[in-house]
C-alpha positions in Angstrom: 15.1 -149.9 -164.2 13.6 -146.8 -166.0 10.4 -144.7 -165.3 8.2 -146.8 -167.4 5.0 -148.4 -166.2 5.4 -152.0 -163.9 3.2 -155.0 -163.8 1.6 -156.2 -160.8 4.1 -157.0 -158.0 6.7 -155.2 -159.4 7.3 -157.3 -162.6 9.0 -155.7 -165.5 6.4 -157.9 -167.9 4.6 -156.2 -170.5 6.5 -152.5 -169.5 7.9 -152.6 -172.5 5.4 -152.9 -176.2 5.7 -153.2 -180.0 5.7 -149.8 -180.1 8.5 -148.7 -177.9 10.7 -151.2 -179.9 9.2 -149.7 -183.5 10.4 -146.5 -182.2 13.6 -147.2 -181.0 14.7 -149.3 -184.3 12.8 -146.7 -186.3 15.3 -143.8 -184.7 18.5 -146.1 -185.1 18.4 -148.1 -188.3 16.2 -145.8 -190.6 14.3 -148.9 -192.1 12.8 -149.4 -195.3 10.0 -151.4 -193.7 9.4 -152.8 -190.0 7.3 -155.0 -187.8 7.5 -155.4 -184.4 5.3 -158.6 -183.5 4.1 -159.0 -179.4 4.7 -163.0 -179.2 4.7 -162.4 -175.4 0.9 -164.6 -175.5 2.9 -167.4 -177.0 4.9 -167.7 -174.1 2.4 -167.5 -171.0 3.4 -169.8 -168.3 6.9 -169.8 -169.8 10.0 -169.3 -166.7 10.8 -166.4 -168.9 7.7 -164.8 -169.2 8.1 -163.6 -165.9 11.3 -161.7 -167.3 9.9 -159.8 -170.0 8.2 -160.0 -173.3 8.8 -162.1 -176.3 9.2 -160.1 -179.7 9.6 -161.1 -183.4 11.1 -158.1 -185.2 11.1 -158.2 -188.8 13.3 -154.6 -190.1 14.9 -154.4 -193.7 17.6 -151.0 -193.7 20.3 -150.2 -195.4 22.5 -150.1 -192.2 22.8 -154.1 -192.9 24.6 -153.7 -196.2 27.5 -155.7 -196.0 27.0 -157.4 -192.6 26.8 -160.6 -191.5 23.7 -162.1 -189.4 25.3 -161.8 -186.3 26.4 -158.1 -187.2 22.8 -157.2 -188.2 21.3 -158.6 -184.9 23.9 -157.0 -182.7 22.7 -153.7 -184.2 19.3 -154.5 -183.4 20.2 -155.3 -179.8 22.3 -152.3 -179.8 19.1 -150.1 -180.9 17.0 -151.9 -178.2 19.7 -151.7 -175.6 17.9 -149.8 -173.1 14.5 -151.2 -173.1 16.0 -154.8 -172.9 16.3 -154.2 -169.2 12.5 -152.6 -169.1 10.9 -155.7 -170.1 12.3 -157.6 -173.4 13.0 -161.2 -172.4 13.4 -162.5 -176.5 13.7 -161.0 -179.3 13.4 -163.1 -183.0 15.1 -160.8 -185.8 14.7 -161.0 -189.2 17.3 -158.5 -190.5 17.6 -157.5 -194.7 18.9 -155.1 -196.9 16.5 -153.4 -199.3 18.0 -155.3 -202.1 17.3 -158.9 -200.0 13.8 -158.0 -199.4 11.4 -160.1 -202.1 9.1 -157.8 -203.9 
């Protein structure tokens, strides 16, 4: 586990926020445009709330051009990596290219 802040008793819930994801996909993908939702409230009483937070990332870069879904999630993960362990029990992605995004 890493230096960050821990819940009562220990927990890893709600160490990790929309922010420290925003930055972390911000530094990694470059994007175009980005939200990072906090769902975690959706999920109280949940087993896996206990685990972490609940996320809905929506991120449009051009790192996804020519990738599939499962490609353009893995590099999501892959930017999140590390705070995954700190506290992220779900993420939702929405991954697009600039050109997929509707105007």
């Amino acid at each position: 586990m890493g230096d960050g802040p821990q819940g009562q008793g220990g927990s890893v819930t709600g160490t990790v926020t929309a922010a420290h994801i925003e930055a972390a996909l911000r530094a990694a993908l470059h994007p175009t445009a980005l939200e990072v939702q906090d769902d975690s409230h959706l999920h109280a009483g949940h087993a896996g709330a206990r685990e972490g937070g609940h996320f809905t990332v929506r991120v449009t870069s051009a790192a996804f051009n020519g990738l599939s879904r499962l490609a353009r999630h893995r590099l999501v993960y892959d930017a999140a990596r590390s705070l995954i362990a700190e506290g992220i029990h779900a993420l939702a992605i929405e991954a697009r290219t600039p050109a997929e995004t509707p105007r």
